[in-house]
N, C-alpha and C positions, 0 to 999 in steps of 0.2 A: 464450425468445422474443426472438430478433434487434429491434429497433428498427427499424422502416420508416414509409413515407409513403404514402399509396395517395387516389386521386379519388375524393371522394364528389358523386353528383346530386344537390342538394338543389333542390326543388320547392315553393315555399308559395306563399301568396295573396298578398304583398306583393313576392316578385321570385323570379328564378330562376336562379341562378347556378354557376360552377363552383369550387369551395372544398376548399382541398387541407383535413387534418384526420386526426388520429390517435385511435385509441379510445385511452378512461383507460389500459388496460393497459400501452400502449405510451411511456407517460409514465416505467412505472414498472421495476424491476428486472430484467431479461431471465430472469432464473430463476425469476420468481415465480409461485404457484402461487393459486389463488383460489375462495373459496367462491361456487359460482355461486347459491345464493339470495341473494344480497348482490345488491338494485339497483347497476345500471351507472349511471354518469350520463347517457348517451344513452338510458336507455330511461325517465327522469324529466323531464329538460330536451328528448327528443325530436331531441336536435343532437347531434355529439360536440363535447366542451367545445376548444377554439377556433375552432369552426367560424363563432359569432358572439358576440354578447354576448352574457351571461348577467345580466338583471333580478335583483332582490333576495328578487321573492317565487318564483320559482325555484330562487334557490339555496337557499330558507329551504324549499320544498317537498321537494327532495332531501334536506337535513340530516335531518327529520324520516323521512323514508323510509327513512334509513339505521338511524336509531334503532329505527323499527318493524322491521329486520328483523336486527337484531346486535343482542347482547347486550354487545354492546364500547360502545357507541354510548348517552350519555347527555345529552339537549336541555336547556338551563336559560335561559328567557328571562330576562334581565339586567333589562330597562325595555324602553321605546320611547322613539323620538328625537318632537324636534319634529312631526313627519311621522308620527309614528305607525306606525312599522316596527318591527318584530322585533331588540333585540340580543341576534344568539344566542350563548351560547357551549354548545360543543361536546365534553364531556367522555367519553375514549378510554381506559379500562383494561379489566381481566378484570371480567368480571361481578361475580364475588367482592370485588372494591373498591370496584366500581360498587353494590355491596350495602350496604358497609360504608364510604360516601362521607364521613356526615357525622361517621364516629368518627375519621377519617383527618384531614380539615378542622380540626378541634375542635383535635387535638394540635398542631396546625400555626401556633395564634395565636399569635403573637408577646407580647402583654400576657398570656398566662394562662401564660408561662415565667418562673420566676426566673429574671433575669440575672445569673449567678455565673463566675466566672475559673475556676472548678473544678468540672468534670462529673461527676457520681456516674456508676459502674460503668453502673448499672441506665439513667439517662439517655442513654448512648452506647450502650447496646444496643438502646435502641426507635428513638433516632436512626438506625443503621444499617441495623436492619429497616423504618424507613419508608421508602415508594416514592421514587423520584426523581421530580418531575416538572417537566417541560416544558411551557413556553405561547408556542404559535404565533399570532403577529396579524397579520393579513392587511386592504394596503387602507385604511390609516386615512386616507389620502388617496381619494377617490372615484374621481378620472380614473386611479388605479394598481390598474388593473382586473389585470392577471396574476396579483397575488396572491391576491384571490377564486377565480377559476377555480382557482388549485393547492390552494387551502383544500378543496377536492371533491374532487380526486384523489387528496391525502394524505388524507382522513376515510377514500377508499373502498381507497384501501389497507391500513389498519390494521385497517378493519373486518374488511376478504374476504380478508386475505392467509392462508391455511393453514401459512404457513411457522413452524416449532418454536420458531424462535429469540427468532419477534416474538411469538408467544404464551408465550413464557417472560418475554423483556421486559416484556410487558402485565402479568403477575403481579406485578410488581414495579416498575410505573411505573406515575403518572395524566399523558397526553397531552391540555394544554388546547387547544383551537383554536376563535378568533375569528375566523370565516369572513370576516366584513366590521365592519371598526370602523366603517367611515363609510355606513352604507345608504343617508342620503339624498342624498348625495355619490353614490355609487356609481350610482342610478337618474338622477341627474340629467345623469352623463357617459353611461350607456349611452342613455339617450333620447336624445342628442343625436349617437353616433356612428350610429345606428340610423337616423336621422332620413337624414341625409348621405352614410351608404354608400351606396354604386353596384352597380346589380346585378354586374358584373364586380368584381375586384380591382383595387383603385387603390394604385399603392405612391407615388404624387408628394405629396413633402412639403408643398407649397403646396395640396393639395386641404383640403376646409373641412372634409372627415371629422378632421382632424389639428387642428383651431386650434377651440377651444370660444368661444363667445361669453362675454360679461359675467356673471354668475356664474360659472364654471369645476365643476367637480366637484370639485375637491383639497378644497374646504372643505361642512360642515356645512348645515344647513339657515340661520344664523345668518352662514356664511358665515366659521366661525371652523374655523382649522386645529388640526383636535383633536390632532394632533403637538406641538402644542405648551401643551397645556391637562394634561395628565397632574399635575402641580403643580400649576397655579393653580384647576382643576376649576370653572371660570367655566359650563361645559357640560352638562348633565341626564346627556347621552354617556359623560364622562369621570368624574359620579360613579358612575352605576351600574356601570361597570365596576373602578373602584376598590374598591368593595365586595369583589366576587371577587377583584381579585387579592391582598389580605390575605390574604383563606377560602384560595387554593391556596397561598401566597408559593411560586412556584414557585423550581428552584434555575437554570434558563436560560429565558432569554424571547428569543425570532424575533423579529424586528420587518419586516415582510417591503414595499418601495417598488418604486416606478420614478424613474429620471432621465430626462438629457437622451436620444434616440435615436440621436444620433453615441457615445455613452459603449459601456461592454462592461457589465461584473458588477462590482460592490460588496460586499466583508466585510469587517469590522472585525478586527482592531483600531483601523485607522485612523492617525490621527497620534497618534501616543502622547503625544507635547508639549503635546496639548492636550486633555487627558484633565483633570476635576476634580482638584482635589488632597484631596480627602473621598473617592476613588474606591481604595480600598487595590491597592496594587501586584498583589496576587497577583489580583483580579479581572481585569488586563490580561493577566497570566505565563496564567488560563485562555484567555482569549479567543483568547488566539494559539493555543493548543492544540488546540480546538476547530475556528479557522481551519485547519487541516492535514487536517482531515477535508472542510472544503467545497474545498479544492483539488485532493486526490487524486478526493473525484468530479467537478470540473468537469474535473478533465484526458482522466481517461475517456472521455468527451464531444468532447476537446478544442474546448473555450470558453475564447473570453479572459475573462481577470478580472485584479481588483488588489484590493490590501486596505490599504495603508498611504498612503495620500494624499487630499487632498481632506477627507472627514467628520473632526468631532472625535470625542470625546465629554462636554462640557463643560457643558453646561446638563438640567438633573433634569428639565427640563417632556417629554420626548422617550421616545416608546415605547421606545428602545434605550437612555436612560440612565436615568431613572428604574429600573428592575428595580436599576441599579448600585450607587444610594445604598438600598435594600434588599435587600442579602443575598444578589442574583440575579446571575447573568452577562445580561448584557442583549447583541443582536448584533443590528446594522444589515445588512441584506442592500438590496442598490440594483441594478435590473436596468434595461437602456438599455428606451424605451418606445415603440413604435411608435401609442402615441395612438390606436390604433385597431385597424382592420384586419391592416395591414404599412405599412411604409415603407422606402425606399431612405436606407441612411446608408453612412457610410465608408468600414465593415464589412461591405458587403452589404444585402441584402435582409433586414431584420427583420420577423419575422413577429407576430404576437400568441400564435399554438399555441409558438413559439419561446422566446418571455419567459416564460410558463406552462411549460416543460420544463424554464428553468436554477431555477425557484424552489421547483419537485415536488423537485428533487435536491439543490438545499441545504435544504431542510424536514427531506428525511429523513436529509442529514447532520449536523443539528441532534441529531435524536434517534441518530443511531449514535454521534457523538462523546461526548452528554450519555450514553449507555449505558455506553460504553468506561472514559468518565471519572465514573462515578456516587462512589466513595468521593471523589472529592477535592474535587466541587461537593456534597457533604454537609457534608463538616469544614469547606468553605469557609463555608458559610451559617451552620455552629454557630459558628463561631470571630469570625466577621463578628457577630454580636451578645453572644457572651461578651467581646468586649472591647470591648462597649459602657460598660461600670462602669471598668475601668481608664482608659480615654479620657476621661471624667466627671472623672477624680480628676485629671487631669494639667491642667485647664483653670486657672485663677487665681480662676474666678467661678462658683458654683452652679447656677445657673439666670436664667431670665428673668421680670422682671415685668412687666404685660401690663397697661394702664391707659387708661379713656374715660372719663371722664366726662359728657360730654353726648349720645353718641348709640351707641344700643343695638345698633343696627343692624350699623355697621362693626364694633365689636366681637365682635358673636357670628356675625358671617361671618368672621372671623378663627379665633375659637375652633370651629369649623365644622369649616372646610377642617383645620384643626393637626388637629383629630379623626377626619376620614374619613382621616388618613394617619397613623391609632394611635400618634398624640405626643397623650400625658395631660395635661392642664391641668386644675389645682385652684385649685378656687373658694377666697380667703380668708374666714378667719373672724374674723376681727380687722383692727384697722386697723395697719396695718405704717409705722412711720417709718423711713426711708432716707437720708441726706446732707440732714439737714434738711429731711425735705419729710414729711410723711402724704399716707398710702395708703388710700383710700377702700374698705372689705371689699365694698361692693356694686358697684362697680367695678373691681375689680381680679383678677387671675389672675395663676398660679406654670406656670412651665414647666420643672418641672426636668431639668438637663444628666443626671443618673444614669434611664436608664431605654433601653430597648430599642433606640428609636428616635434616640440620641444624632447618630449623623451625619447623619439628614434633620432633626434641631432645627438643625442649623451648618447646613444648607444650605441653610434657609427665613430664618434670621436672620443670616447674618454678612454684613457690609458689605464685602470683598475688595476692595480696588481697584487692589494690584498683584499682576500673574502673570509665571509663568515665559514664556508664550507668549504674544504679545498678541494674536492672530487669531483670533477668533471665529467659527464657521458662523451664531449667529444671537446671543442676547444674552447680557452678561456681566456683568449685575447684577438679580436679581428678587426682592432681601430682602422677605419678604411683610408685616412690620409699615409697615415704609413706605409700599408699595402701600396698603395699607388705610388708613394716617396713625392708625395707635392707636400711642401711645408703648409703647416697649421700651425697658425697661432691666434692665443684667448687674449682677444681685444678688449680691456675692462675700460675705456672709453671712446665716446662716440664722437667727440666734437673734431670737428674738421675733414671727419668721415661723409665725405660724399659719394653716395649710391647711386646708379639708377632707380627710376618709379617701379619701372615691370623688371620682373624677376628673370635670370636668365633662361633661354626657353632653346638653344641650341648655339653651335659654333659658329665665327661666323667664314664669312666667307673665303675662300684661297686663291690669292693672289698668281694666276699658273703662270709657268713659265713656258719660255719661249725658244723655238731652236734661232740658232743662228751656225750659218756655215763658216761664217770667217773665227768660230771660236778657237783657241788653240787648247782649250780644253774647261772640266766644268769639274768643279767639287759641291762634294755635301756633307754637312757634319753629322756625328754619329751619336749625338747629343740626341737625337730627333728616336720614339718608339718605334717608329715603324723604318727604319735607316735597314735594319739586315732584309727588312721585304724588298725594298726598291734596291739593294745589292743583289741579292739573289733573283732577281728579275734580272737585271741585266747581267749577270753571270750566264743564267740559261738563255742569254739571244748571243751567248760567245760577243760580249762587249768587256773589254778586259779594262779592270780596274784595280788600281795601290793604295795602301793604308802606308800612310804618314806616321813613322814610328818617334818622329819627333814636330817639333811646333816652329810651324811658318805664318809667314804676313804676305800677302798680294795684295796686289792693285786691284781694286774693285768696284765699275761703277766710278773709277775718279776718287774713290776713297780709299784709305790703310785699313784690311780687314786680317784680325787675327783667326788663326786656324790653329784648333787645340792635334794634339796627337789622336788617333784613331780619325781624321779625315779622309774622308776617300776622295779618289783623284782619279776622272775617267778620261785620260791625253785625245786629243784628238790625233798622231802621229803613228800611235799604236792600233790603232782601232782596223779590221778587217770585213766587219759588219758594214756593208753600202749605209743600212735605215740605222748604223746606230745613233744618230741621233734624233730622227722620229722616234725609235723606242722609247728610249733616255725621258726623253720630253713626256714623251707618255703615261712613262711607269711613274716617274717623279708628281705629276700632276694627281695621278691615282693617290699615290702616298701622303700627299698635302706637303711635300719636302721643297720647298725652294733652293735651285740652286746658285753657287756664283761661278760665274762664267770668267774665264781668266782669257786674257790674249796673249801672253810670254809665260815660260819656262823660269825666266826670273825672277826672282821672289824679291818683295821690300826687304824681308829680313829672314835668315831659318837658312833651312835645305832649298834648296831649288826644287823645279818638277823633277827635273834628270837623275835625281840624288839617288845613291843607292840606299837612304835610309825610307824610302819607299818602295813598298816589299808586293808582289804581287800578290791577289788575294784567287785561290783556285776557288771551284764550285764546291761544295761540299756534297759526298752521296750518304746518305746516312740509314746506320742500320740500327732498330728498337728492337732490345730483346726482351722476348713476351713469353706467359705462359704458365701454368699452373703454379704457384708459389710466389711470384713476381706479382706485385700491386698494381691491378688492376687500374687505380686510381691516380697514381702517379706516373703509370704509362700513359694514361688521358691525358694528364694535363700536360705533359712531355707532347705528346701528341696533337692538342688543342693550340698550343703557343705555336708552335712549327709549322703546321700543315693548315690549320684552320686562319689564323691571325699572319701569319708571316706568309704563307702559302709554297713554306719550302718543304717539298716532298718527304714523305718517313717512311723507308719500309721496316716491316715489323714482322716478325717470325719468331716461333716457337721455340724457347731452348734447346728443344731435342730436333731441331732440323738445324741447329748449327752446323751437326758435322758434315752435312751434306752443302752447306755454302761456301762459296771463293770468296772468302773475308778481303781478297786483292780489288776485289770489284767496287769496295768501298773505301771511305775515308774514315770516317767515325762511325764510333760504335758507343753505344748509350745504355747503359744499365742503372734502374731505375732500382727504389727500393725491394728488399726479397731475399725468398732463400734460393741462395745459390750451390747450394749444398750437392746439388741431383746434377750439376753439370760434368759428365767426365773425363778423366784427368785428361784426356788425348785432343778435350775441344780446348782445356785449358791451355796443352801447349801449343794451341794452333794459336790463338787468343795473342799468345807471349810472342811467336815467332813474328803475326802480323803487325802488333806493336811495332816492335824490334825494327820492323823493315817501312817503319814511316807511318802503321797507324794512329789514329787518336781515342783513344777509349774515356768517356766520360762517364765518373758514378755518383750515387745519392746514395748515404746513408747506408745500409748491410750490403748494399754491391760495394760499396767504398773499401768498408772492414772484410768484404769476399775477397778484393783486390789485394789489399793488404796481407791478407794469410796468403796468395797465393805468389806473393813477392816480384809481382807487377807495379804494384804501390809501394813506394817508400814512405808509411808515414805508421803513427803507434797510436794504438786509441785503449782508453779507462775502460780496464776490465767490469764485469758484474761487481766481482768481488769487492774491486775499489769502491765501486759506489756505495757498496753494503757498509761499507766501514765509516762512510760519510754520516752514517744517522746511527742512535743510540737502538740497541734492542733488547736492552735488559729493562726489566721492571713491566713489560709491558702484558694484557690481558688480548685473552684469545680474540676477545671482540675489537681490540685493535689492529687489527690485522690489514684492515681496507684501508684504515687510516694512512697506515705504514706505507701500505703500496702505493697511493696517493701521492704521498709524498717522495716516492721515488720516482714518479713518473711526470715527465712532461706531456700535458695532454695537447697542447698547441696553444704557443705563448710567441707572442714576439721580442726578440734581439737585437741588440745594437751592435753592430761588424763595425771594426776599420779598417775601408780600401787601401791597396796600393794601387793608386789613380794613373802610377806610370806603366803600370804591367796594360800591356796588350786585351791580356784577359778584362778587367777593368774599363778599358777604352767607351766615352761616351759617358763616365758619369763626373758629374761636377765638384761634388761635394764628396770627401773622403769620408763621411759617415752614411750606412745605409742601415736601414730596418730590415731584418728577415725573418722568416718564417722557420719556427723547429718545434715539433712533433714528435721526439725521441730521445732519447736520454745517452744515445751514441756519444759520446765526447773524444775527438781528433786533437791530442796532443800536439803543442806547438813544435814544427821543425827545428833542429839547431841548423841547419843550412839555410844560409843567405838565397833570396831570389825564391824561395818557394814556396810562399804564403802569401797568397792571395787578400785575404780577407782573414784577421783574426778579433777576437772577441773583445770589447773596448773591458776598462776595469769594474763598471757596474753595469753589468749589457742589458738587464730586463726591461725591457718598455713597457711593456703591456700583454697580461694576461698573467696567471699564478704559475711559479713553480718555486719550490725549495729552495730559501736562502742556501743550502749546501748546497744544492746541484749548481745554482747561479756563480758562485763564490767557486767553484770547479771549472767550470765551463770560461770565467774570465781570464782574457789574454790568451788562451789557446785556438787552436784553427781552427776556420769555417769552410775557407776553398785552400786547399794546394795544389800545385801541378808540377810537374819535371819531365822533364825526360826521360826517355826509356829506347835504348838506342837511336835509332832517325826518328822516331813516334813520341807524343807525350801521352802521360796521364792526368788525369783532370778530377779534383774528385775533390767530393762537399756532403756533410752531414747537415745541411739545409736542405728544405721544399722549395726549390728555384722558381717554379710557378706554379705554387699554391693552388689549385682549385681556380684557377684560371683569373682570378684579381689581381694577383699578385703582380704588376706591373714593376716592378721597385729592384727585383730582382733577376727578371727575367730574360734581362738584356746579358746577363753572365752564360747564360746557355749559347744565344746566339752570337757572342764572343766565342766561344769555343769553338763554334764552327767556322767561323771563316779565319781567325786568329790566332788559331794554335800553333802553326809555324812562323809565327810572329817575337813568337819568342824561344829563347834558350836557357833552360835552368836545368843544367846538367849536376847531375850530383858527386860524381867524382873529378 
């Protein structure tokens, strides 16, 4: 069957228009032959598929359709997103496998293999006779709708195709396909091109069908780009699908976008220079191999394409790298995007049916290459974990030990995430001494380097801060103990190391507490992650509670227990709430926060309850300002720590309906990264006045430096120009150009701060060193006033990940947080990512400092 285009009349109740449009068939092979009981997708969706957008419960009604009518065709709802959608995946072999799915799965776990340097006979012959398979993921971006639509074509070709060849393949292959990674992404761009299209074709780029408003579709219901969550699994999304990819470890994973609309086609391998160095050579020597199969079919076609420029493959958080650092050939496919309908670019007229044609034909050159090439991405996957044990033994240091002491929380989100990514961690059973120091058994975990998982333990824990290539696509440092701020250390002996046998497999139990009426009142430390959820719970049941701005000892239980500063203290004397201590009891239970229960006002040692140095703490109302120019992604995660994890309310509104708000009605106000340029002068002096009159404004990074020019902020930050002066640019050639900006730019590197542990702000962490998160090359010069530095840059702060001995050497000793006053109001403001992409545990407790402890302190500047 020739390839052609032909006019369909399309007629509905919402418009009527004339829309060029190919049926599936013609997507697919010219020779191919098809089972006609096999639903089409035009006679399910009622359109042919680029005719217009295709909704989520559409495509999820077709998938199922397809199921009920192939026996090739098997539905496995994963979870639902925030939104309550369908994560489907799609599973494509012979019946016969589809029979025998879960004995198939079973042999496939990576923990239930011994990891040995030497394969018995009988292990390389089930290896050989097991399937190959393939996992195609479509769309993890919402607005990169072309890959959903080809996720149907390719399902309805594998299902209906009659051809011998692909039924012999089926025999011998499970085909996974994730029709849509991002559903609530994906319905939140198609509502809005749907909204916009024009009953005719509009291909003019400047139409509003092409430019999405303030949320966008690329990201999640959370507003988080789950492209980049695969690692960190901050997202419900990102764990339920990690699940499965374990159960399949496929041996190639599709990762299937769109780019810019002036661009052509996207395949990796990419720049090979900037390729992980845990990423083993021969996983590169397939890729390109593979790449030879998606170019002989784009040439067919003749479509332009490239494959070695522009993407890395560098960072494991990433659909197409992640598969890398397990076992898989992982491949970035990037198709130019007409945003919509069509658009006019450089190239021509790009169509949407267009984008959906080059992605149908690299899908199925995914799977002819992974066919052609099945023995060699077999030995690759077995060989890729038998030299997990030799790689183990060539280290200097055994494993890692994993140690918290005061809060349960970050620790067993740590041990969480290491576990939904089958890296074993055992519980000790003894207390282990180290370089002089004891290790607490009830606190403490082993990660040992010998075990399946050996190269994703180096790539979640190693601190790397020089590379062969210094250019980043996105970050180049996201060691996860750091994030979290639970100490890590590389234990290079094992004796006296006593472990548990079984690995750890959850938290464990919590100890609840109990009301008692005769208490005279009940504290809880602020040490604990989730302490601002269980404050702000009992704030919203009107149960009034004070923060200890200095450090007492009570009677506890019969024993002397010290209480650091930032302790909260809920009197019973005070209290006007009948249930508040059913609440109390409640909320604390939910939280896993134990409390201690006091029966006097008297203290062993410190302030008393009565003290005036315990400050009452109000509820906080808090306002997010959102809106075209303003990061998206850094309002999520502002958004996600608050409302989702703490469950303290955010509202959020448009910069341009500022000036119709009673900024009186709140307490704090939050501006995230962005240009604040479009804000006008008259909302800026509302901004100043509400300060002024007691509010709290907290900023990150260009709101900081917004703040600063508008003389809200007291504080001074390194111009462009300074930076420019930082590096040499004489002698250099035009083609260094990328280099240069490279090297000016921090692409996302971790920091070493030192706290001031007595400030308010501060309150709740232990250790005056913390690790942060920075992503911009903003630099906040250190204050000359006393009292108003939070957190400044220690003398060699880089941990982990590249940037510029000059940017580093700049950036030390200068500030990270500062705050003051600003008539009865403070300001609060930091050139850090306070909660990163939603991991960032480490950090995060400074935000929710800010809201309940901003009048906690005073650092007036005159």
């Amino acid at each position: 069957m020739l390839l052609f285009r032909f006019i369909i009349l399309s007629i509905s109740l919402l418009f009527a228009c004339t829309i060029i449009a190919m049926p599936a068939q013609d997507y697919l092979p010219a020779d191919s032959q098809f089972n006609k009981k096999i639903t089409l997708p035009s006679d399910s969706l009622g359109f042919e598929i680029g005719q217009r957008h295709v909704r989520h419960d559409q495509l999820k009604n077709y998938f199922y359709q397809l199921a009920q009518d192939s026996e090739r065709i098997k539905i496995t709802s994963m979870g639902k997103t925030a939104q309550q959608r369908d994560q489907l995946l799609v599973t494509i072999s012979s019946p016969e496998n589809l029979a025998n799915l879960s004995s198939i799965l079973s042999e496939r776990d990576i923990l239930s293999q011994k990891v040995s340097l030497k394969t018995s006979q009988l292990e390389k012959q089930k290896s050989d006779n097991a399937p190959l398979v393939i996992w195609l993921g479509y769309s993890v971006h919402g607005d990169e709708i072309s890959g959903a639509n080809a996720a149907m074509i390719v399902a309805y070709y594998l299902a209906a195709s009659t051809d011998e060849k692909l039924t012999e393949m089926l025999a011998n292959t499970v085909i996974v396909i994730e029709p849509s990674i991002n559903p609530d992404g994906m319905d939140r761009f198609v509502n809005w091109v749907s909204t916009y299209r024009n009953s005719s074709n509009n291909s003019d780029a400047n139409h509003i069908e092409h430019h999405q408003s303030w949320v966008t579709g690329r990201t999640n219901h959370f507003w988080f780009d789950l492209n980049r969550d695969w690692l960190l699994l901050s997202q419900q999304e990102s764990q339920h699908r990690l699940k499965y990819f374990h159960q399949y470890q496929p041996h190639v994973v599709g990762d299937f976008h769109e780019m810019g609309h002036n661009s052509s086609y996207f395949f990796q391998p990419g720049i090979q220079s900037r390729t992980h160095p845990l990423t083993p050579k021969r996983n590169v020597e397939l890729t390109t191999t593979l790449a030879k199969f998606h170019a002989s079919a784009l040439d067919k076609q003749n479509r332009l394409y490239y494959s070695e420029e522009n993407f890395d493959d560098f960072y494991y958080g990433k659909g197409s790298t992640y598969p890398d650092i397990n076992g898989s050939i992982g491949i970035l496919f990037e198709q130019a995007s007409a945003r919509g309908m069509q658009q006019d670019t450089i190239n021509g007229l790009l169509t949407l049916e267009f984008s959906i044609e080059n992605h149908v034909t690299t899908s199925l050159s995914t799977i002819h290459g992974a066919w052609k090439n099945k023995e060699k991405l077999k030995q690759y996957r077995s060989n890729f974990y038998q030299q997990s044990k030799k790689l183990a033994k060539n280290e200097d240091f055994s494993g890692y030990l994993l140690h918290e002491s005061k809060d349960n929380f970050r620790l067993n989100a740590l041990l969480s995430k290491l576990t939904q990514h089958k890296i074993q961690v055992f519980p000790l059973t003894a207390n282990f001494e180290f370089e002089d120091r004891e290790y607490q058994k009830d606190n403490s975990y082993y990660v040992p380097l010998a075990q399946p998982q050996f190269r994703l333990i180096q790539a979640l824990f190693n601190q790397q801060t020089h590379f062969k290539d210094n250019t980043f696509y996105d970050v180049s440092g996201w060691t996860m103990p750091l994030a979290m701020n639970i100490e890590s250390i590389q234990v290079n002996r094992t004796r006296r190391l006593k472990v548990a046998k079984q690995a750890w497999n959850g938290p464990a139990g919590f100890n609840e507490n109990n009301e008692n009426k005769s208490a005279y009142g009940y504290i809880f430390e602020w040490h604990h992650f989730l302490a601002p959820k269980l404050l702000n719970s009992l704030l919203s049941r009107n149960i009034k509670a004070k923060v200890s701005t200095k450090p007492f000892s009570s009677l506890i239980n019969g024993e002397t227990k010290h209480f650091k500063t930032g302790s909260i203290i809920i009197p019973t004397g005070i209290q006007e709430n009948e249930k508040w201590q059913e609440h109390l009891i409640a909320a604390s239970n939910r939280a896993g926060i134990k409390l201690s229960r006091i029966s006097t006002g008297l203290t062993m040692k410190g302030v008393d309850i009565g003290s005036s140095s315990l400050k009452p703490i109000s509820k906080a109302k808090t306002l997010l300002l959102g809106g075209a120019g303003i990061s998206q992604y850094e309002a999520g995660e502002v958004r996600f720590y608050l409302d989702e994890t703490l469950n303290i309310p955010l509202s959020i509104i448009d910069h341009n309906q500022l000036k119709r708000v009673d900024l009186s009605d709140y307490s704090h106000l939050i501006l995230v990264d962005g240009d604040y340029q479009h804000v006008a002068d008259d909302t800026v002096k509302k901004i100043k006045a509400w300060v002024k009159q007691g509010g709290v404004v907290i900023s990150q990074k260009r709101a900081a430096l917004w703040l600063a020019k508008q003389e809200i902020l007291q504080a001074r930050f390194v111009t462009q120009e300074q930076i420019n002066q930082l590096f040499d640019h004489e002698n250099l050639n035009y083609e260094d150009r990328n280099a240069l900006a490279s090297r000016k730019r921090i692409a996302g590197a971790i920091f070493q701060v030192e706290l001031d542990t007595s400030h308010p702000l501060a309150y709740g962490y232990q250790q005056n060193l913390l690790p942060m998160f920075r992503n911009s090359n903003l630099i906040m010069e250190h204050p000359q006033k006393p009292f108003v530095t939070i957190a400044k840059y220690t003398p060699s702060p880089l941990m982990s990940g590249y940037t510029d001995k000059n940017l580093v050497n700049r950036l030390a000793h200068n500030a990270a947080i500062v705050a003051h006053n600003f008539g009865k109001g403070r300001v609060i403001a930091t050139t850090e990512v306070l909660t990163f992409r939603g991991y960032w545990h480490g950090s995060a407790k400074l935000l929710a400092n800010s809201l309940f402890f901003s009048k906690a302190f005073s650092a007036p500047l005159k």
